[in-house]
N, C-alpha and C positions, 0 to 999 in steps of 0.2 A: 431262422425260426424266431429269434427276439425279435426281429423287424416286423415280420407278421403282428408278432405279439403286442407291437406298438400301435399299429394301425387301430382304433379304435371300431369297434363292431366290428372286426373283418369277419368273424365268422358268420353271422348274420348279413353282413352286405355279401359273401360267396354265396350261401344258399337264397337270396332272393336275387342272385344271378344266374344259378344254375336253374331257378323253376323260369325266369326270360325264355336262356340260353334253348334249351328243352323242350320249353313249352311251344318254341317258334319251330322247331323241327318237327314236333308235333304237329301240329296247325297246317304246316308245310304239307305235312303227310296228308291232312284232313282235304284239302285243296287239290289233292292230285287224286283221291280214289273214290269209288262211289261209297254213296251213302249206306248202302242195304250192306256192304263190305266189310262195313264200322261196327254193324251190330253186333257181330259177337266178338269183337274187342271192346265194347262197352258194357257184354255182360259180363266179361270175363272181371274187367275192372269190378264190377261191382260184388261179382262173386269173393275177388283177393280182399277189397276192403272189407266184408264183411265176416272172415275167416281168421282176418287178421283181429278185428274186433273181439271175435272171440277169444282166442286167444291170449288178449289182453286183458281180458274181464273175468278169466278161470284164473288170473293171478292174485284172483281176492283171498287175505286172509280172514273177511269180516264183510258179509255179503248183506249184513244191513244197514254197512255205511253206506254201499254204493246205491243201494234203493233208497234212501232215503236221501242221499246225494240227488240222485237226480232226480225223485218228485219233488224234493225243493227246490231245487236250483231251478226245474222248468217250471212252479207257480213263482218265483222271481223273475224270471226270464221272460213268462208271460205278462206279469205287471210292467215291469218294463218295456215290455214288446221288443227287445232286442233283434228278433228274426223279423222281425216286421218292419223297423227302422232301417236296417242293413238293407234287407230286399229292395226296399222304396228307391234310397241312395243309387242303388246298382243299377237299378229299373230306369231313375232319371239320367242317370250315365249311359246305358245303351240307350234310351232316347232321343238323346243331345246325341247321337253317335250310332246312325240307324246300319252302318257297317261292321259292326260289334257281331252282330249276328245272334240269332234266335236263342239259341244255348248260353247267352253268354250269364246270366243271371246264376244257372242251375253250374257252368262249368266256376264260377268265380266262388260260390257257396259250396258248392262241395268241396274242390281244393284246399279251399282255407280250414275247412274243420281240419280234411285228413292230414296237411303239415302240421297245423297246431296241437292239436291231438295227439297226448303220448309224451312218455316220458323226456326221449332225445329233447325233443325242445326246450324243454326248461333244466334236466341235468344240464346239456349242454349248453345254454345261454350262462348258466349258473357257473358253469368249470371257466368259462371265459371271463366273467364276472368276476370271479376270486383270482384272477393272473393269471390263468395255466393256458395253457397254447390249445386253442379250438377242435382237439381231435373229435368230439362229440359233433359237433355240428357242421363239420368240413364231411364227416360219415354220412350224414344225414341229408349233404344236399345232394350226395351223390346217387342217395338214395329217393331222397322228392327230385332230384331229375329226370331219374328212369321212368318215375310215377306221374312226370309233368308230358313225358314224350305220350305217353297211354291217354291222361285226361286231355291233351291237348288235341289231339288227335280224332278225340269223340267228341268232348264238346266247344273245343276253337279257344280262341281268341282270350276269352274270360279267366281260364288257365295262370296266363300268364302275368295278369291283373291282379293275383291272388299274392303274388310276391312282396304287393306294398303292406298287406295287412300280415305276413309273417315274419318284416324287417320289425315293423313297428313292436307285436307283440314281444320276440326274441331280442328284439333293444332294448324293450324297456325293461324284459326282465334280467339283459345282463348289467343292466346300468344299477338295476334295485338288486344283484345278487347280494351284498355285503348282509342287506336289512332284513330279505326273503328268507335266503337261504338258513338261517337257524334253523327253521318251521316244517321244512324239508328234510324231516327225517326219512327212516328209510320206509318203516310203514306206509308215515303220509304218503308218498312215493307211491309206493305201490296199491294204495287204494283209489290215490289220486287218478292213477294209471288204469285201472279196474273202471271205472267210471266212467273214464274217457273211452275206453274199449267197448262199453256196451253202445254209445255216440257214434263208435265211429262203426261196430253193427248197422247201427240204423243209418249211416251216409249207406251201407253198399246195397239193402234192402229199398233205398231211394234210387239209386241210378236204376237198378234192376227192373223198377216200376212198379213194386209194389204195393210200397204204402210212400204219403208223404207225410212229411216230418219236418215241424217247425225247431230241427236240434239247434240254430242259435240259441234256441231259451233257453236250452239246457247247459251250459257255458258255465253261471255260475255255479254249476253243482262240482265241479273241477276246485273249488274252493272249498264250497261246504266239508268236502269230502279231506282236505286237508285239518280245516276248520274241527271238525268230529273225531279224527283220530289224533289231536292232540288235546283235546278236551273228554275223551270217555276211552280211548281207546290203552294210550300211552301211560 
């Protein structure tokens, strides 16, 4: 276990090996069955994210942080164009790379919200960050595993693309736990959480088909929403 605990990032370098590892079995799977086959394991996916969203978002104690968490966060989101610069990047990647395949934009954007999305990720970046041995985030890739074999499956290749953008975020936040973590009370936490739930609603309302949604821009509101409960709430 200490030797683990030496390896710097291990936790974060296992779960953006398990969403690879997963997402390639996945894809595997996509490659061998027909298309019309996958449909209702892509609605099913988008039924569980969007279930699961809820759920996450009936954990508010203070339901005008999180609305007001995320009309701010997505008129900052929108100035910045956040979903808009991502997309481009992605777009020019499957360009350069016309074997990426059709889905690959929508399977690498959806992924990354729903691993980023949620407390696991930053508790856990955060318990590794402070020395403790990675059990939050060794849980969690076992669990974006399961969830990379399903995305991988429906929308390919992109899936597994998403791994670089969940090393980087979950590194940097256990690299900055020492500085972060004060701010991270438990409220913050769980409004933070709250926020991110009604986000990660609107990822499974996207796969489903129903509406689309530029929720990059909503990203900064996962701040605000710390930012607000320790300035009115606390």
């Amino acid at each position: 276990m200490k030797f683990l605990q030496s390896i710097p990032l291990f936790g974060s370098i296992v779960n953006g090996l398990a969403i690879i590892v997963c997402g390639f079995i996945g894809y595997t799977l996509r490659k061998r069955v027909r298309e019309d086959v996958m449909e209702l394991p892509k609605q099913c996916l988008g039924l569980f994210s969007a279930i699961i969203g809820i759920g996450m978002a009936l954990k508010t104690q203070n339901m005008l942080v999180v609305v007001f968490s995320l009309c701010a966060g997505s008129i900052i989101g929108g100035l910045l164009d956040i979903d808009g610069r991502v997309e481009r990047m992605v777009e020019h990647l499957q360009a350069r790379h016309s074997g990426l395949g059709s889905n690959f934009t929508q399977g690498l954007m959806s992924a990354m919200l729903i691993f980023c999305i949620g407390s696991m990720a930053v508790l856990g970046a955060f318990e590794e960050g402070l020395g403790g041995y990675p059990t939050l985030l060794l849980t969690k890739s076992m669990m974006d595993g399961l969830i990379s074999v399903a995305l991988a499956a429906t929308f390919g290749v992109g899936v597994m693309f998403s791994s670089i953008p969940v090393f980087l975020y979950q590194g940097s936040l256990t690299l900055a736990a020492r500085f972060v973590q004060p701010y991270m009370t438990e409220a913050a936490t769980i409004e933070m959480t709250a926020t991110g739930g009604v986000m990660l609603f609107g990822v499974g309302l996207s796969i489903l088909g129903l509406v689309k949604m530029k929720l990059m821009n909503a990203l900064p509101g996962l701040v605000i929403a710390v930012v607000l409960v320790r300035l009115f709430v606390e």
